[in-house]
C-alpha positions as a printed Julia matrix, in Angstrom:
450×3 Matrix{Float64}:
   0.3    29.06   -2.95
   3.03   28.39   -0.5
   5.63   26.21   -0.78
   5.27   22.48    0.58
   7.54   22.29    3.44
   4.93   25.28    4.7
   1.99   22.93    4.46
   1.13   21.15    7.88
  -1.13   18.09    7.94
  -3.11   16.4    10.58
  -3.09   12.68   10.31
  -5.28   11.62   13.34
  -4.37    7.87   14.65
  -1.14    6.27   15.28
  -1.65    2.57   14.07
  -0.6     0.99   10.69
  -2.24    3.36    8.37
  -1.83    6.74   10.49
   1.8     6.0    10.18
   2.48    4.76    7.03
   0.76    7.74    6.08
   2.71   10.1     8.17
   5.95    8.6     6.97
   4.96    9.45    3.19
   4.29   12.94    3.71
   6.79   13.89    6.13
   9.48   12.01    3.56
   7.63   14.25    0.81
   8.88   17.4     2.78
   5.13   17.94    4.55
   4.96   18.62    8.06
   2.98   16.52   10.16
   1.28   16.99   13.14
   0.35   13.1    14.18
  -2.87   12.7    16.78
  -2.5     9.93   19.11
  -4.79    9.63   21.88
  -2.53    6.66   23.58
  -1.12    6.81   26.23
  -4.25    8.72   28.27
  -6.56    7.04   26.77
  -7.08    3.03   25.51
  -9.72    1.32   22.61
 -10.89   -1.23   24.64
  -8.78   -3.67   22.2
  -5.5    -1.71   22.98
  -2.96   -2.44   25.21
   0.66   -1.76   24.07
   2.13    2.06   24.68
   3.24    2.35   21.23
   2.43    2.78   17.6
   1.55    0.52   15.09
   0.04   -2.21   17.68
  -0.65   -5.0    16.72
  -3.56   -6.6    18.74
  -4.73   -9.69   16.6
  -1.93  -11.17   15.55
   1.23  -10.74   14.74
   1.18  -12.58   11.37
   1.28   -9.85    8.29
   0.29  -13.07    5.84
   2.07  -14.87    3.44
   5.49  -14.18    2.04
   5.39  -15.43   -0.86
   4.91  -13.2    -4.07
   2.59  -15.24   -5.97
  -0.04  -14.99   -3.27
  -2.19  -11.93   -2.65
  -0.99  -11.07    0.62
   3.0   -11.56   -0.39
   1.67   -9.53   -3.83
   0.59   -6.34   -1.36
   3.49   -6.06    0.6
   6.22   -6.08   -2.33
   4.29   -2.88   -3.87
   4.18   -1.59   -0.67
   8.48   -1.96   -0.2
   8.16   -0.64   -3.43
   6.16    2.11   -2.67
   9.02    2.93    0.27
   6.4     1.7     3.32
   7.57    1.94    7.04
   5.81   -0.87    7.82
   7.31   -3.13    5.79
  11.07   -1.74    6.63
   9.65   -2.43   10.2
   8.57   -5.37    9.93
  11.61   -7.26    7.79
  13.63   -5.97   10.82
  11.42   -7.74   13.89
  10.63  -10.91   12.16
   9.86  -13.9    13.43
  10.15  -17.63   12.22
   6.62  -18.33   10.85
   7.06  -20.42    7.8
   5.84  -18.84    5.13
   4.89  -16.23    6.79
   5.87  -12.66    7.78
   5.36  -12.37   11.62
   7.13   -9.91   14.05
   7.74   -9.53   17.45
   5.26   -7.05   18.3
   6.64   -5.02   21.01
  10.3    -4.89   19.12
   8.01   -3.87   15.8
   5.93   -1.13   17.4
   9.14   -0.15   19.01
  11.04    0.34   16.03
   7.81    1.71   14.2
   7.23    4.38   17.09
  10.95    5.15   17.03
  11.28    6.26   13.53
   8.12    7.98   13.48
   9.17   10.37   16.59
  12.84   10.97   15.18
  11.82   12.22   11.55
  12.22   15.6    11.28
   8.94   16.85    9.69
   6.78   14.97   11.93
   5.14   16.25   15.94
   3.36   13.52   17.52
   0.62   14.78   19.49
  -0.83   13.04   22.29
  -4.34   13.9    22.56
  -7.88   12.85   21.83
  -9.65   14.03   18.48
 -13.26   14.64   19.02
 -13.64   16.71   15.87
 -12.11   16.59   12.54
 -10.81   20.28   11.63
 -11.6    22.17    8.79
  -7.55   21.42    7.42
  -5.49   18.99    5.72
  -6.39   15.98    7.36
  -6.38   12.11    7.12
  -8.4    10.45    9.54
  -6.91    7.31   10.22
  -8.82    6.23   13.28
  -9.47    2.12   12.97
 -12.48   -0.03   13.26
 -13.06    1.07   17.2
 -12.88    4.94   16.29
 -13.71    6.71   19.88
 -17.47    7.98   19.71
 -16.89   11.28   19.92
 -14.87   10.85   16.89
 -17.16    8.92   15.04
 -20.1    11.15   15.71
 -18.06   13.79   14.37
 -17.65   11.74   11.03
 -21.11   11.09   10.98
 -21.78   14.65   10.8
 -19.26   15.13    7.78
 -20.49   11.58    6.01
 -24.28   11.73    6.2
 -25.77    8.46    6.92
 -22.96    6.87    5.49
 -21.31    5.91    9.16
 -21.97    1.92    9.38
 -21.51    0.18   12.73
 -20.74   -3.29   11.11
 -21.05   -5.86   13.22
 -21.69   -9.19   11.1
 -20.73   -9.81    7.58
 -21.45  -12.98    5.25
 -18.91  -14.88    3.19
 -17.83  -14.47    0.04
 -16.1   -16.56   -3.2
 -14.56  -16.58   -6.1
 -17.12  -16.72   -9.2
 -14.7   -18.61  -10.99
 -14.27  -21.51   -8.12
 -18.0   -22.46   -8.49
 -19.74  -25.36   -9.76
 -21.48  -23.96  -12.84
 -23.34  -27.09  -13.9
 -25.21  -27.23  -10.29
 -25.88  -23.07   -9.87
 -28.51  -21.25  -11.95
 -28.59  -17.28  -12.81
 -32.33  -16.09  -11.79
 -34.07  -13.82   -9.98
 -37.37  -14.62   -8.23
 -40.83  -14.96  -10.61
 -38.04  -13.71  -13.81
 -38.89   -9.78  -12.34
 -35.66   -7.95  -13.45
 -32.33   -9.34  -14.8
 -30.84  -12.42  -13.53
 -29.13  -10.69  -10.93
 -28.19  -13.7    -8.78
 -26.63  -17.43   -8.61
 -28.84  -19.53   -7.0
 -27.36  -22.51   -5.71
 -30.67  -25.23   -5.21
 -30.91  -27.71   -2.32
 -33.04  -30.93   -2.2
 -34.89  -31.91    1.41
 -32.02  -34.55    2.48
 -28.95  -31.85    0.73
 -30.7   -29.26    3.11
 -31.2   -31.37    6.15
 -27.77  -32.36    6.26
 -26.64  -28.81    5.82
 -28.94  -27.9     8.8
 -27.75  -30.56   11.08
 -24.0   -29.3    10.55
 -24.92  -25.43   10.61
 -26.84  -25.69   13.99
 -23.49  -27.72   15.28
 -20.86  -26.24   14.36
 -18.19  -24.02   16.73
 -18.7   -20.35   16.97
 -15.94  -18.23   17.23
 -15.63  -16.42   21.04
 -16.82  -13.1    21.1
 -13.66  -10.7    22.41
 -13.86   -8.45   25.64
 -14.74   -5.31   23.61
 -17.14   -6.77   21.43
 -19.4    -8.36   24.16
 -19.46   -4.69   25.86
 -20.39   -3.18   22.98
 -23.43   -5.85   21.97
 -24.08   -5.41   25.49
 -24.63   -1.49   25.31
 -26.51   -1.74   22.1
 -29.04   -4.26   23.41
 -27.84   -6.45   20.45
 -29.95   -4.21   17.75
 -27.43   -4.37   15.48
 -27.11   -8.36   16.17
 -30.75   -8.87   15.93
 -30.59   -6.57   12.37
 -28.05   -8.58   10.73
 -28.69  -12.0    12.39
 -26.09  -14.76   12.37
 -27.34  -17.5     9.98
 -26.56  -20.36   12.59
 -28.52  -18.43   15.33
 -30.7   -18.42   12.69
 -31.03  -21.6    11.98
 -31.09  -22.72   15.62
 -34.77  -21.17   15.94
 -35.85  -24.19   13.92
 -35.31  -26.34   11.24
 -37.47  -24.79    8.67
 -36.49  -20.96    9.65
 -34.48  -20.52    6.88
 -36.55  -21.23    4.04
 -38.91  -18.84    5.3
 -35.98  -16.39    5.53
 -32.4   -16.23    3.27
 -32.39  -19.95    1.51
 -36.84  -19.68    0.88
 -37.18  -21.04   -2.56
 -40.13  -19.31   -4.13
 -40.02  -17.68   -7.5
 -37.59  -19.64   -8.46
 -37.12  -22.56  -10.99
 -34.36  -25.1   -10.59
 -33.55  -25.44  -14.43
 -32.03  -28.91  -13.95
 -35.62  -30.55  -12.58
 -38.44  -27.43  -13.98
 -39.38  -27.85  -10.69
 -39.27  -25.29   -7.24
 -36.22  -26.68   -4.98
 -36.69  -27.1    -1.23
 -34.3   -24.74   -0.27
 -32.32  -22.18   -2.01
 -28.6   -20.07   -1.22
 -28.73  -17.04   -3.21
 -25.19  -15.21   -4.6
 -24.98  -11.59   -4.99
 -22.15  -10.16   -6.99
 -20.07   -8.22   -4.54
 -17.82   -6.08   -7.46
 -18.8    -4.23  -10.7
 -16.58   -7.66  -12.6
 -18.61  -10.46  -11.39
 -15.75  -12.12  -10.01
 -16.64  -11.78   -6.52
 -19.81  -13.12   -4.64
 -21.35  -12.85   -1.26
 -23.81  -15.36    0.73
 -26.96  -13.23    0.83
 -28.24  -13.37    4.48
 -25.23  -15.71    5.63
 -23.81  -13.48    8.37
 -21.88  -15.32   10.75
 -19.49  -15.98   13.61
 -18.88  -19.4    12.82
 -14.86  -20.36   13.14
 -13.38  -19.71    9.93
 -12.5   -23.58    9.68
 -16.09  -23.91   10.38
 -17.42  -22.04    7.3
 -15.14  -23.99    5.14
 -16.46  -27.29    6.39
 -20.48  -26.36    6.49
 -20.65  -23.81    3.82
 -19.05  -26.4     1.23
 -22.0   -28.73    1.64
 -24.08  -25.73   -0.29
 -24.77  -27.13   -3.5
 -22.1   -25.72   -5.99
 -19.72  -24.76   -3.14
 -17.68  -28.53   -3.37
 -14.6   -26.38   -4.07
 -15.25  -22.64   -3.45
 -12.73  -20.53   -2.86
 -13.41  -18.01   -0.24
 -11.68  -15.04   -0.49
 -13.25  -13.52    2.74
 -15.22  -16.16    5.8
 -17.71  -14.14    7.47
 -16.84  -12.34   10.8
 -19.06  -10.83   13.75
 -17.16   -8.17   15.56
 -17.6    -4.18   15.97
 -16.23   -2.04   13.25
 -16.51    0.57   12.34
 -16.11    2.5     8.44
 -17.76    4.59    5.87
 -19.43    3.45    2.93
 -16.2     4.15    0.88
 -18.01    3.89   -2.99
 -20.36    6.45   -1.97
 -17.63    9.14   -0.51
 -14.23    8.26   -1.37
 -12.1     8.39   -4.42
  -9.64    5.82   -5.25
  -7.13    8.19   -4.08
  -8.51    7.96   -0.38
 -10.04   11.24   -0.58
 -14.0    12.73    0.05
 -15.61   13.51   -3.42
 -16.84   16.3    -2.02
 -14.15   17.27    0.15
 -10.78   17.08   -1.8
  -8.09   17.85    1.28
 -10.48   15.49    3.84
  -8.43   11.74    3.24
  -9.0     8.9     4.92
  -6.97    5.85    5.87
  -7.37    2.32    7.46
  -9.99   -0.26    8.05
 -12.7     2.63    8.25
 -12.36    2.89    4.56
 -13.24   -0.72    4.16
  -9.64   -2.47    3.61
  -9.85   -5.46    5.71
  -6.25   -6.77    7.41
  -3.0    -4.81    8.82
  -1.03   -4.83    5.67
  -4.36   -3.28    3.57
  -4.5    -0.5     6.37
  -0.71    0.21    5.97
  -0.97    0.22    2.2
  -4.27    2.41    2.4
  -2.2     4.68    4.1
   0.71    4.92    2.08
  -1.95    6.12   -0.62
  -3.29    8.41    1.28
  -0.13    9.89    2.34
   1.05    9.9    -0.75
  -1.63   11.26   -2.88
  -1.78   14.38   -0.03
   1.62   15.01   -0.77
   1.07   15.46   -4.19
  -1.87   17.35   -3.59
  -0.46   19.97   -1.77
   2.6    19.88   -4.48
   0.29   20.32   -7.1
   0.86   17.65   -8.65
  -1.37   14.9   -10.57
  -2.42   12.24   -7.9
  -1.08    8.76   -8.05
  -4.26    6.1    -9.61
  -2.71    2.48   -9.74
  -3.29    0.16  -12.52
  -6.11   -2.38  -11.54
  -3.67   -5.06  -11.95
  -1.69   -3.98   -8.7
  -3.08   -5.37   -5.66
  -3.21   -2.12   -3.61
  -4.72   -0.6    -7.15
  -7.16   -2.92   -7.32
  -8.51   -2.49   -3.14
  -8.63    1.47   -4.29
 -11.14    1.23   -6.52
 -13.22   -1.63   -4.85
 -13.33    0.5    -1.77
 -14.27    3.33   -4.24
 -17.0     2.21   -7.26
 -19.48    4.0    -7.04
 -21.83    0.95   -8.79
 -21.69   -0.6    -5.2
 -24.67   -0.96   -3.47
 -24.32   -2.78   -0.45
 -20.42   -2.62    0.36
 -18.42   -4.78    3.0
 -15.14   -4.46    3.82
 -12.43   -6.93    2.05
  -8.9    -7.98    2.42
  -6.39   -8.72   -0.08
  -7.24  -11.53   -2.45
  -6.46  -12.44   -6.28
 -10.24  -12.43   -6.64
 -10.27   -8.71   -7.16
  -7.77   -8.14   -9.92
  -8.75   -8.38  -13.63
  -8.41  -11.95  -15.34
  -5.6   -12.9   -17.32
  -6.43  -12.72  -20.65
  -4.76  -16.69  -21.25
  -6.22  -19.55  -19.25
  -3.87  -21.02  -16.77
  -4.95  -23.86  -15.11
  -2.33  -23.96  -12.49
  -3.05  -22.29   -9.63
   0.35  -21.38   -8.2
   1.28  -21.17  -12.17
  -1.73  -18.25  -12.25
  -1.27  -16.53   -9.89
   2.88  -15.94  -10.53
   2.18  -14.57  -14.03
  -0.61  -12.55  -12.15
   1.71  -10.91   -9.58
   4.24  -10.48  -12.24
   1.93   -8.03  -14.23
   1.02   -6.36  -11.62
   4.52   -5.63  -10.44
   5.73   -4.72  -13.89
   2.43   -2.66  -14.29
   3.34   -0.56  -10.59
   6.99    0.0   -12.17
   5.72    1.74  -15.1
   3.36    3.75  -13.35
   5.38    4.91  -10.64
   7.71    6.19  -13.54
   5.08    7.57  -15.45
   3.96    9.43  -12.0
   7.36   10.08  -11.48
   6.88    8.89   -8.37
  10.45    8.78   -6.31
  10.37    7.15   -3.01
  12.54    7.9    -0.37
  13.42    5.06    2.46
């Protein structure tokens, strides 16, 4: 085998992920060849000349530790990430917030990536991933010649996601006003059924059909536009929905039949089913509740559902194009194809929702490659970590229908006390999870270089 500063890896895409990732193996003594098809040629949602843009916003979420977001990004300093060096550099008053300038950030981000040694930026279009070390690292508006291209390596596994429901915490719900059933008793009681009575639905209705949408962007409209809305029509928006008439949903996602309100013995009028979202339990999602309601919105209407007075909601349902793999069918939690060991991929095609989950995907990613090529035992973080707790959502294989998620506390494993503070909680939470990272990065011997 030869040495490691022989190897040569592709990472294709210059953004959060494809960089972080870049950074880790270049630092790791691999050299890089980075694929960026910017400047001569744009995603429709791109606009800046350099890497790491950030097109959204330029918030990277809270700061504080004892929050999931602030959680993520100290393992990722931790973990030695560019981004985060970045980022602390171009900051911006925001409160509690970490926000950059973006220019100065993707400035600073580009800069360091072009000066490292082990690292040739390549400015080119990838229409076809090669049979090499790679990490494909490509985003949510992947060019189609790309994506066809992954399609051929990832079997029907390609989705084109353009609506996804809500979904809450398990533990935020009303348990004396939801039921466990499924419909006529067939099977086990597979879902939380939250029951509505005709004036509890009504009013639901009459705020659903009037609430305020979020505005389709630019890119988005072109690209419902060019699919005829299919996809729209496939995985309809529950207030478009709803706007067809004021019994349409209980002849679609909220119909009650089969099912048994426990508190009455009786069928309710209307019914929101829950479908656990992770192998735990601790996670569900509003079956049939796509949406592009405002994210203020969904809190407002969505609370109304029986059960909901205080959900926490760990993920509001979004309508936009984007594009990723089914992840727990392909991927290990080491951001590599099953079947495929030296094939990694990085980003929000794996499933990680958010800019600071696509940096830290790609930092493991990076990472793991390195240690790959070195021979070495691959990197699997403790559950309790934040960033070890995304890799193996985005990877169980006891998934069956996957969406994408962001950061939240709702993933990690309870604590095995009951804390009834919230901010209390989730301190001690971060706190194991930090100490947990520190003793597996030794045990790894994992040494990070800045």
């Amino acid at each position: 085998m030869r040495g490691i500063l022989e190897m040569t890896v592709k990472v294709i895409g210059a953004g959060l992920a494809g960089c972080e990732a870049a950074w880790q193996l270049a630092n790791a003594g691999v050299s890089v060849e980075l694929y960026e098809m910017k400047p001569k040629k744009f995603t429709p949602a791109h606009k800046y000349k350099g890497f790491a843009e950030l097109v959204c916003s330029n918030s990277l979420k809270a700061e504080c530790i004892a929050s999931a977001a602030g959680m993520l990004k100290e393992e990722m300093r931790r973990l030695g990430s560019l981004i985060m060096e970045c980022a602390e550099k171009t900051k911006v008053s925001a409160g509690g917030a970490l926000a950059v300038d973006r220019e100065k950030f993707s400035d600073m981000v580009t800069e360091k990536i072009r000066s490292h040694a082990n690292i040739t930026v390549i400015e080119d279009e990838v229409t076809q991933i090669p049979d090499e070390n790679v990490i494909v690292a490509t985003g949510p508006l992947t060019s189609d010649a790309l994506a066809e291209d992954v399609r051929r390596i990832c079997g029907d596994y390609l989705y084109f996601h353009d609506a996804a429901a809500p979904i809450v915490t398990y533990e935020s719900l009303d348990k004396e006003k939801v039921f466990f059933a499924s419909r006529y008793g067939k099977g086990e009681a597979d879902y939380i059924n939250c029951p509505m009575d005709k004036d509890e639905y009504k009013a639901f209705y009459n705020e659903l059909i009037e609430a305020e949408s979020a505005p389709l962007k630019e890119h988005d409209k072109e690209h419902f536009a060019k699919n005829n809305f299919k996809v729209y029509e496939g995985c309809m928006p529950i207030e478009v929905l709803a706007k067809r008439g004021e019994d349409t949903m209980r002849f679609g996602p909220l119909k009650p039949v089969g099912l048994t309100d426990p508190r009455t013995g009786k069928r309710p009028y209307a019914v929101v089913q829950l479908r656990a979202e992770n192998s735990r339990g601790t996670l569900y999602n509003l079956v049939g509740f796509q949406t592009n309601l405002k994210f203020a919105e969904q809190k407002r209407v969505f609370s109304m559902i029986t059960g909901f007075e205080n959900a926490e909601f760990v993920r509001y349902g979004v309508m936009h194009r984007n594009t990723f793999i089914n992840s727990p069918k392909l991927l290990t939690e080491h951001f590599n194809m099953r079947e495929r060991e030296n094939l990694f991929f990085a980003g929000q095609m794996t499933g990680v929702e958010g800019y600071i989950e696509s940096a830290a995907s790609g930092i493991m990613a990076g990472l793991n490659m390195a240690r790959m090529l070195s021979d070495k035992v691959m990197v699997t973080l403790p559950e309790t970590t934040m960033l070890g707790a995304l890799s193996k959502y985005i990877s169980d294989p006891t998934v069956e229908k996957f969406q994408p998620m962001g950061c939240n506390m709702g993933i990690l494993p309870e604590l095995p006390e009951r804390i009834r503070d919230k901010k209390e909680r989730y301190q001690v939470i971060a706190d194991r999870g930090l100490r947990d990272l520190d003793s597996c990065l030794k045990m790894f011997d994992v040494n990070v270089k800045g």
